[in-house]
C-alpha positions in Angstrom: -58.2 -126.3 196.7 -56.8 -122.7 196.7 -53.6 -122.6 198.5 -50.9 -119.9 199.2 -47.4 -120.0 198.2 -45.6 -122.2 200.6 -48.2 -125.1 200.6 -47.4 -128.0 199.4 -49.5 -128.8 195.8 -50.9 -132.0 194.8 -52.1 -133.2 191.7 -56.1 -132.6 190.5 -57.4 -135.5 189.5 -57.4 -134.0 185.9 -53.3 -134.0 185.8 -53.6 -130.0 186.8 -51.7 -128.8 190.0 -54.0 -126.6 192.4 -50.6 -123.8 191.9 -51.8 -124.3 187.8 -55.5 -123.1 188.6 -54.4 -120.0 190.6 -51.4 -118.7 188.2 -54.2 -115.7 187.3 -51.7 -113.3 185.8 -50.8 -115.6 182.8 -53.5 -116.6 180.3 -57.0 -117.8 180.4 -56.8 -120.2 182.8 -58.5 -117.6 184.9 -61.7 -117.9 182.9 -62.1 -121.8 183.1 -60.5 -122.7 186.1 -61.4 -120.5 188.9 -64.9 -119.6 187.2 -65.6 -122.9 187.6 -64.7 -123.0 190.9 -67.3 -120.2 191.8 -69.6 -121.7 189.6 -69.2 -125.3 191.0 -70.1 -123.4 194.2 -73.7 -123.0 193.4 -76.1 -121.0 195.3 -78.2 -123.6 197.1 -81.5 -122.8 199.2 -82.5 -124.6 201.7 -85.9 -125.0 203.1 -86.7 -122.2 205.3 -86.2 -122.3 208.8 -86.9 -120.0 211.9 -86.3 -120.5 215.7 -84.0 -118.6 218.2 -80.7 -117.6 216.2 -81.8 -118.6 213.3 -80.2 -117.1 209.9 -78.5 -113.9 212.0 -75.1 -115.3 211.7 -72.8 -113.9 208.2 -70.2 -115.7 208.9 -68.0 -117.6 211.6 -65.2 -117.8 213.1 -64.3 -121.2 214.4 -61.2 -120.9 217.2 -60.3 -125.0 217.0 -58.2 -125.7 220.3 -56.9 -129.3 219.2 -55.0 -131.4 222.3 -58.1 -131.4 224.1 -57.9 -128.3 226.7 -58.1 -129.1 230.1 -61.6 -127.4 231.5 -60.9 -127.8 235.0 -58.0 -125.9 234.8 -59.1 -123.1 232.7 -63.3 -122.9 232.3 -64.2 -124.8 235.6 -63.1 -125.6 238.4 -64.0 -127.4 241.0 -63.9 -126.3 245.2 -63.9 -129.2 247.7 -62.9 -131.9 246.0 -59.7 -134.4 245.8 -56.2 -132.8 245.2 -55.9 -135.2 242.6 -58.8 -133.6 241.0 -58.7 -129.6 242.0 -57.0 -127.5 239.6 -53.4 -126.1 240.4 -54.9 -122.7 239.3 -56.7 -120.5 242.1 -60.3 -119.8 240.8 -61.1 -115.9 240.0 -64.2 -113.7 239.7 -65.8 -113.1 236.1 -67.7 -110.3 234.3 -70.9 -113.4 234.8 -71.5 -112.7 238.2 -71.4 -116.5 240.2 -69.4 -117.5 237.6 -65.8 -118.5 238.1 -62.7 -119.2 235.7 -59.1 -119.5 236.7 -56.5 -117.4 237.1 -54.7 -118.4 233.5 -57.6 -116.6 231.9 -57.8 -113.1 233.8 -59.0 -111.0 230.1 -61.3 -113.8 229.3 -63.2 -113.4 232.6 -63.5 -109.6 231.7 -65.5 -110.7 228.3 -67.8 -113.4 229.6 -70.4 -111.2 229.7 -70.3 -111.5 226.0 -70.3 -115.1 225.7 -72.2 -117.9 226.7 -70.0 -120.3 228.4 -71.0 -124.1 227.5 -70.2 -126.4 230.3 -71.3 -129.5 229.7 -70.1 -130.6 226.0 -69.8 -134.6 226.1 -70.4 -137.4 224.2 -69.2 -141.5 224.5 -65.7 -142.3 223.1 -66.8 -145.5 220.7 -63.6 -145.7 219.1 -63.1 -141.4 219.7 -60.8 -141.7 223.0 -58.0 -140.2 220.5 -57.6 -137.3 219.0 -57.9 -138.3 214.9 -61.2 -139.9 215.6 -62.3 -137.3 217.4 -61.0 -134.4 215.1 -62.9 -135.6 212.7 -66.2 -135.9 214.3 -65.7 -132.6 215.8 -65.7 -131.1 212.1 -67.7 -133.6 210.0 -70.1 -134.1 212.3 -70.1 -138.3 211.2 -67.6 -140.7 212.2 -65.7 -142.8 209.7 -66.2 -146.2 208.7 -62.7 -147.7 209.7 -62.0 -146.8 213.7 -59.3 -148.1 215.0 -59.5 -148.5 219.4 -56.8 -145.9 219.6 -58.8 -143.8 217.7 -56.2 -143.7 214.4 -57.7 -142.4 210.8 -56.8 -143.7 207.2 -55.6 -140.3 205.3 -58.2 -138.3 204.2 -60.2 -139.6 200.8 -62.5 -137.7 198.5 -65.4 -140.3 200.1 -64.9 -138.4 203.2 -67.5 -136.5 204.9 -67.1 -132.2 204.6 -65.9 -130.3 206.9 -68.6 -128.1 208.3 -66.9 -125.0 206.5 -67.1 -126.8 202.9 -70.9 -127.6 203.4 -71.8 -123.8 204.4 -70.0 -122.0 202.0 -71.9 -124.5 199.2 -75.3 -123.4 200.6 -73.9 -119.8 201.6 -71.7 -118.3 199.1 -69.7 -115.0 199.7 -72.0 -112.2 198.3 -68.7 -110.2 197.9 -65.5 -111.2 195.7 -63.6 -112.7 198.8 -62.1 -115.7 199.5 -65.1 -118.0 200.9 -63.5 -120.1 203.1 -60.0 -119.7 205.3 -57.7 -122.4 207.3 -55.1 -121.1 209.1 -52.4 -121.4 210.6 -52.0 -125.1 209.4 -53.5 -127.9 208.3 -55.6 -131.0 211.0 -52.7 -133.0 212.0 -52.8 -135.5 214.6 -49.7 -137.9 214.2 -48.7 -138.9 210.2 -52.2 -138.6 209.5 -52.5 -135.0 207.7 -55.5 -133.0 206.8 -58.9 -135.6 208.0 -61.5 -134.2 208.9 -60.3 -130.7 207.2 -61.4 -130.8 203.3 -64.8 -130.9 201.2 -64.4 -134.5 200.9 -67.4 -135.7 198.4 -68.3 -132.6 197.7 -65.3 -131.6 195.5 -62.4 -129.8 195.3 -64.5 -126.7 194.8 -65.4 -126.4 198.4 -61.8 -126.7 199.7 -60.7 -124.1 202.2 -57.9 -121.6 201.1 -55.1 -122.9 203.1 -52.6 -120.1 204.9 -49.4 -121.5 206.5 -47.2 -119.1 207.4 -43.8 -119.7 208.1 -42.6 -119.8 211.4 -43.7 -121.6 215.3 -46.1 -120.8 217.7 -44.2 -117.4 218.8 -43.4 -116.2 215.6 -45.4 -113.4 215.1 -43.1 -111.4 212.5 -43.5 -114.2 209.8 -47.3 -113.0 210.5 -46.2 -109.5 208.7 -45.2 -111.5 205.5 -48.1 -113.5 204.4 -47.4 -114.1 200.8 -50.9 -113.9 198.9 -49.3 -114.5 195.2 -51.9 -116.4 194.0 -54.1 -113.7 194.7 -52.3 -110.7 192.7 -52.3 -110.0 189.2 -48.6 -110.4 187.5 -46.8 -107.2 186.9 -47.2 -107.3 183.0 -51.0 -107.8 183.8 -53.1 -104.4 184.6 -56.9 -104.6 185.9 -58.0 -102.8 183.0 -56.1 -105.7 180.7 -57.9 -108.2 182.7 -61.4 -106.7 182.1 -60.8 -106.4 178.4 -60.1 -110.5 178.5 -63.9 -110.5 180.3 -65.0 -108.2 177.3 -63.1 -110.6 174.6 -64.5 -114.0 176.5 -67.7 -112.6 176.2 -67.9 -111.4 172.8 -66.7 -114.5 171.7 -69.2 -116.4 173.8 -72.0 -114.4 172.2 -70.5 -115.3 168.6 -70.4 -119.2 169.4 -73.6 -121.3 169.9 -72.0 -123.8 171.4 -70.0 -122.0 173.7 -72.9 -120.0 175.0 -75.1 -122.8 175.6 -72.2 -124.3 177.7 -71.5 -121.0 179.9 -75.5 -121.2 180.5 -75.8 -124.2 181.2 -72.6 -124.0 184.1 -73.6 -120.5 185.1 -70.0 -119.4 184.3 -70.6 -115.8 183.2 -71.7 -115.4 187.0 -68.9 -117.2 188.7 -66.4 -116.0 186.2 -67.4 -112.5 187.4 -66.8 -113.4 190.5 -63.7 -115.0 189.7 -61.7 -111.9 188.3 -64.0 -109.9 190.9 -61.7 -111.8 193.8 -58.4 -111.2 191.9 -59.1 -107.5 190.4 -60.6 -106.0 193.5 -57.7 -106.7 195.9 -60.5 -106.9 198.7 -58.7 -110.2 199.7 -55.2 -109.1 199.4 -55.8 -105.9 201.7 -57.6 -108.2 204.4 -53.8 -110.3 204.4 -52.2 -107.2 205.4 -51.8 -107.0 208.9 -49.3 -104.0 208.9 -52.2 -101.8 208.8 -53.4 -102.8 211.8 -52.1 -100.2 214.7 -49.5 -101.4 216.8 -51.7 -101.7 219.8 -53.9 -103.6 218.0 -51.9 -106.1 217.3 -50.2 -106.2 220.9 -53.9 -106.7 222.3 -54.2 -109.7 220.6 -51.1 -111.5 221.2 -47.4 -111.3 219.7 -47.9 -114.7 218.5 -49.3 -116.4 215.9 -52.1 -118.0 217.5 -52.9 -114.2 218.9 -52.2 -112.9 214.8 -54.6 -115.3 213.2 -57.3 -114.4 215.4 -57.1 -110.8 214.1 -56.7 -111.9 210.8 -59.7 -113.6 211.3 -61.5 -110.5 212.7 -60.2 -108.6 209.0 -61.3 -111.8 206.8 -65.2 -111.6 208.5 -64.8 -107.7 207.7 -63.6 -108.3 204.2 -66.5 -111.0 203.3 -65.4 -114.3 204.1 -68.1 -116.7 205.3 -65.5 -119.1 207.3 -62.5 -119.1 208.5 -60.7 -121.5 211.4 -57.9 -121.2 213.4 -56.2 -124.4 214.1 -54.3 -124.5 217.6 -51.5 -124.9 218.0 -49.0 -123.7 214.7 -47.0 -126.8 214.9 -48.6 -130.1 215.1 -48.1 -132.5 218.3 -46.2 -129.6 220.2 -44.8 -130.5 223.3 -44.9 -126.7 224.3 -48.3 -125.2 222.9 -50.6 -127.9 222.8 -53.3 -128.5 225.1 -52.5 -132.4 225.3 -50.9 -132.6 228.6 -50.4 -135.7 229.7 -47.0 -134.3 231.5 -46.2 -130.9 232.7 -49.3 -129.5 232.8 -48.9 -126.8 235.9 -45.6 -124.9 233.6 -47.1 -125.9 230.1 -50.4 -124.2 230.5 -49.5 -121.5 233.1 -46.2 -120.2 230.9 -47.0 -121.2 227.1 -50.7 -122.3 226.0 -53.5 -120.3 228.6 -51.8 -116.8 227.9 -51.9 -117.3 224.8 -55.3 -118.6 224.6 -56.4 -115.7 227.2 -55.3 -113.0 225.1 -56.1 -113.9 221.4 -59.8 -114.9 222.3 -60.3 -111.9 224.5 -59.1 -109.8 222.1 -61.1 -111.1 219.4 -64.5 -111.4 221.3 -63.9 -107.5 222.3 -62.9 -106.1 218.9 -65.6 -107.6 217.2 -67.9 -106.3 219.4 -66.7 -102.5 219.5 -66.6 -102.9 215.4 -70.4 -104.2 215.2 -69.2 -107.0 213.7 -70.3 -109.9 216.6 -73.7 -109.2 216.2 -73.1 -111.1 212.7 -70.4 -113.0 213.6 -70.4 -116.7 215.3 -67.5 -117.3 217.4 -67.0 -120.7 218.6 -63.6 -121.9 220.6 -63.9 -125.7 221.6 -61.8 -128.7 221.5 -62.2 -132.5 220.6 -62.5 -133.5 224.2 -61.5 -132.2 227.5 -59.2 -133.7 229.9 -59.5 -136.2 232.6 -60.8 -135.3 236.2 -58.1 -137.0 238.4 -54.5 -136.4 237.7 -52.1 -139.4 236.7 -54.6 -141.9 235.7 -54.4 -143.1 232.2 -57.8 -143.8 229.9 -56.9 -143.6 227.1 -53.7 -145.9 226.9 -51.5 -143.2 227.4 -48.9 -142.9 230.5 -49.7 -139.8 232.8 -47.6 -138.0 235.3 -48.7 -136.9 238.4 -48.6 -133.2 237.0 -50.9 -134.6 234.0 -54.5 -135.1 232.8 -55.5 -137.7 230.0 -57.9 -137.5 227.6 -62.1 -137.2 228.7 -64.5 -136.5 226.0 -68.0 -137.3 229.0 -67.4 -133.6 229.7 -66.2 -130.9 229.4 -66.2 -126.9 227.8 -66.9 -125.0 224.8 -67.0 -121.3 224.2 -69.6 -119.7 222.2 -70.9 -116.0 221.2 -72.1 -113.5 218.6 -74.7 -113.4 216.1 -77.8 -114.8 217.3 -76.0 -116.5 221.0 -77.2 -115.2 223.8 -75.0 -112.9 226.5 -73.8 -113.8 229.6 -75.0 -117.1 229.7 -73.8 -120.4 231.5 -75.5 -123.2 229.5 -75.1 -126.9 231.0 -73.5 -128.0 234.3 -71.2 -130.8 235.2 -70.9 -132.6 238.0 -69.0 -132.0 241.5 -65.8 -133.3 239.8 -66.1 -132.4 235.8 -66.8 -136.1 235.1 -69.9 -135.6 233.7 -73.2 -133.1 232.6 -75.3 -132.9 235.2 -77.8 -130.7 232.5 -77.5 -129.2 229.0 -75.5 -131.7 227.5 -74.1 -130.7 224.0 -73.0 -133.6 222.1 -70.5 -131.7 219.0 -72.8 -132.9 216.4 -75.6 -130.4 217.9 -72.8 -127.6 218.2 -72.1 -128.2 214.1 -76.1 -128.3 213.9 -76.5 -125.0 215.9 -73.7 -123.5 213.4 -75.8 -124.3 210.6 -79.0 -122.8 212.1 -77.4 -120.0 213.2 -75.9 -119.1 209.3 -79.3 -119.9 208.2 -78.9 -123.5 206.5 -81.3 -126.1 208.1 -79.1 -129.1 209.9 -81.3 -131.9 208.4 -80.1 -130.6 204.4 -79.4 -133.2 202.5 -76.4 -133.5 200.2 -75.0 -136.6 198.2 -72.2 -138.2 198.8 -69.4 -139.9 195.9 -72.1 -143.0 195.7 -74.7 -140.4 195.4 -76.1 -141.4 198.4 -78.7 -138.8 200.6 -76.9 -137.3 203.5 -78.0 -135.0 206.3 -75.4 -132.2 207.2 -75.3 -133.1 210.4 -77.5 -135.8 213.0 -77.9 -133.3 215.8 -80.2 -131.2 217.3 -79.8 -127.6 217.7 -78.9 -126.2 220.7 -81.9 -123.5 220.9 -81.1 -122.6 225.2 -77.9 -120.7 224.1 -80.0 -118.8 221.2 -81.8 -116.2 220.9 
């Protein structure tokens, strides 16, 4: 796992601390270490594919909006129906013409035209009414073993399932030196339970995102100026040109040791090593952290916060090569003011804190990538781990509800997708007359993680082996081919 100063560091299983493999400036670790990370990053290839969408997307951004956003009250509302079941929020006009949003998301509706809006997400809650559970599907694609009814997860384990992020950047490498996968601005959380559903799982530490926690809450966007990126720079005693004669010297003594040589071939080092200093001598990775270089205006567009800062840092990662990156909402775990789990307040908490927020960052992302070329090779996807419940104040899931509140509802509800190889202006799937259920085009999140696959080029039916080297598919879903094209 490659993590940024200010992360905590656990132990390797081999007694060395993650901070030990990135300390680049001081002696050969670099060599070993983090060339065989690259290296244990093999360049897989899968059997080839086609269909709509398939292969066009580089890389993707994956906008992870955990609480379980409410989609009558921001994607799609619903005329004559109940109070206890119609949105607060007055419905607006969109760029999609017949297509309607609410009023929290005014700059959304002027970039719909560029998305395809999915309507009809769903799937049954067996032992997924909460959000762990869920989480972990949402990402994984599998559920675990050991489901509690409320939905509560073990800690994560190396026998874990990836998370979609690990398995594509193990079959689709960065083809620059660049940081391969990103997760930002902290880690899956739901309760104690830290981190399931987020790492490589059985497929090794290699294949851990680089984690970036910034200091600071949801509305700290100045902390966003000061990303420290130490693991990524070389010490001060340490020159690039000292560094490449260490390359020179590993390789001369390679060449002058049997032994040695055999081993480098036989792991693919040399490559990965290359690759390796490439990411620390280049800087690529260390310019992409710099958001002061970004123009004021820029930045204001997408949101002085930090949800609205990690979508443009997401939007400069893509640029500089990476193949993954997510951004976790909200900044602070099991927020009572950003998070989209409302079971009280929902009219101020949405309206004054989460939807503008949400509104602007998106927007703004969706719109830059597009003027910058970069969507047509870019996935974006923005979706939750369920949606919330059609009446107001009525509890299923367990929890209590005010009248002002909406409980958890994973039969239906709305996902956001768009760029490379997803289709324009497009509503895909319809609920019913209250949200309650699809009515057509229901996407269960297994065939959005399959369609994510596809769409990077890596068939949804590879197989991989697990820590009992067991065969397992990426994913058990079926790609969503009416959103592609």
């Amino acid at each position: 796992m490659l993590v940024v100063p200010g992360a905590a560091s656990a132990d390797t299983c081999d007694g060395v601390t993650r901070r030990d493999l990135l300390r680049v400036g001081g002696s050969g670790v670099l060599g070993l270490s983090l060339g065989q990370l690259f290296g244990m990053q093999a360049k897989a290839n899968p059997t080839p594919a086609g269909g709509p969408g398939f292969g066009k997307a580089k890389s993707v951004i994956f906008i992870y909006l955990q609480g379980g956003p409410s989609h009558l009250d921001l994607w799609d509302p619903k005329d004559n129906v109940p109070d206890k079941v119609k949105s607060v929020f007055r419905p607006i006009s969109t760029k999609l013409p017949g297509t309607q949003v609410t009023e929290l998301l005014p700059k959304i509706a002027n970039v719909l035209d560029k998305t395809t809006l999915m309507r009809a997400v769903s799937y049954t809650p067996v032992g997924l009414f909460n959000h762990t559970a869920a989480i972990y599907q949402m990402h994984t694609g599998y559920t675990t073993d050991k489901v509690s009814p409320s939905g509560q997860l073990e800690p994560p384990s190396p026998k874990d399932f990836p998370t979609f992020g690990s398995n594509v950047i193990k079959f689709k490498p960065p083809t620059v030196p660049m940081l391969p996968f990103v997760m930002m601005p902290r880690p899956l959380q739901e309760s104690n339970v830290v981190g399931k559903g987020g790492s490589a799982g059985f497929l090794g530490k290699a294949y851990d995102p680089y984690l970036l926690y910034p200091a600071g809450d949801d509305m700290d966007m100045a902390k966003m100026d000061r990303i420290r990126t130490d693991d990524l720079q070389l010490r001060q005693e340490t020159t690039s040109a000292r560094m490449e004669r260490r390359a020179t010297l590993r390789e001369t003594i390679a060449r002058g040791m049997p032994d040695v040589e055999a081993a480098v071939a036989r792991h693919d080092l040399d490559e990965y090593y290359g690759q390796a200093l490439g990411l620390v001598v280049s800087g690529r990775a260390r310019r992409a952290f710099d958001l002061s270089a970004e123009p004021p205006q820029v930045r204001e567009r997408y949101g002085k916060n930090t949800f609205g800062q990690c979508c443009l840092l997401a939007r400069r990662l893509v640029e500089a090569g990476t193949r993954v990156v997510e951004v976790i909402w909200p900044k602070v775990a099991n927020s009572d003011n950003h998070s989209w789990d409302v079971h009280v307040g929902l009219s101020a908490r949405m309206k004054n804190q989460s939807a503008p927020m949400l509104d602007a960052g998106v927007s703004a992302l969706i719109e830059d990538l597009d003027q910058r070329g970069l969507l047509s090779e870019t996935l974006v996807v923005a979706v939750g781990e369920f949606g919330r419940s059609p009446q107001r104040g009525v509890s299923t899931s367990g929890n209590q509800n005010s009248d002002d509140g909406r409980d958890h509802w994973p039969y239906c509800y709305t996902g956001i997708a768009a760029g490379a190889g997803v289709r324009r202006g497009l509503v895909y799937g319809r609920s019913d007359a209250t949200g309650s259920a699809p009515l057509e085009g229901a996407v269960h999140p297994t065939d959005l993680l399959a369609t994510v696959y596809h769409s990077l080029g890596i068939k949804p039916d590879t197989i991989v082996y697990n820590h009992l080297n067991q065969p397992r598919e990426l994913v058990k879903g079926e790609v969503v081919s009416g959103i592609l094209s």
